[in-house]
N, C-alpha and C positions, 0 to 999 in steps of 0.2 A: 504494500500500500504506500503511495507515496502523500507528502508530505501537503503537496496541491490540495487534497481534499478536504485539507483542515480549515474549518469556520475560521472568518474575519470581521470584524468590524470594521466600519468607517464613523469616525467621531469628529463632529464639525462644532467648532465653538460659533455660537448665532446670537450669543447676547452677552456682554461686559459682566465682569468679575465685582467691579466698582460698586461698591456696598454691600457686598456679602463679607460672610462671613472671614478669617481669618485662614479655617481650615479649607474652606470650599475653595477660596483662591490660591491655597498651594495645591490642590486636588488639578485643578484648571493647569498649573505652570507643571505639575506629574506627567498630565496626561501629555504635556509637551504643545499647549495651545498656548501661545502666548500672542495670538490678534483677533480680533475676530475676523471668521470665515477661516481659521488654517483649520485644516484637515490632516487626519492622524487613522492610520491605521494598525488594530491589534489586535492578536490571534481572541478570539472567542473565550475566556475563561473567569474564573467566579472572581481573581480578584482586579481584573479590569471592569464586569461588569458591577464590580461593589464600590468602584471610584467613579464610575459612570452615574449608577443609582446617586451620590452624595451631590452631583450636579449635573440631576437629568434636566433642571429648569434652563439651564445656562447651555445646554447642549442636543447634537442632535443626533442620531445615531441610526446607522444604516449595516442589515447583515449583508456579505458580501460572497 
């Protein structure tokens, strides 16, 4: 089996970090979004989807 057939996300930041919380905004600079509209993509698993969950508001996410 190779490796191609493993789940992906697409994670697009769609709305400013600016007044949230402390932790939400290092969650946001983790996920390696640092403008709005940058696009990040990461394998499918619980603890990307568990920094995702902490800023679904701020984020948009697509499986790939």
């Amino acid at each position: 089996m190779s490796d191609t057939s493993e789940k992906k996300l697409r994670v697009t930041l769609v709305k400013s970090s600016i007044g949230c919380p402390t932790q939400q905004k290092r969650t946001v600079i983790a996920l390696g979004l640092l403008k709005i509209n940058a696009t990040r993509e990461y394998p499918d698993n619980l603890s990307v989807r568990g920094m995702i969950y902490q800023v679904k508001h701020l984020v948009r996410v697509e499986e790939i």
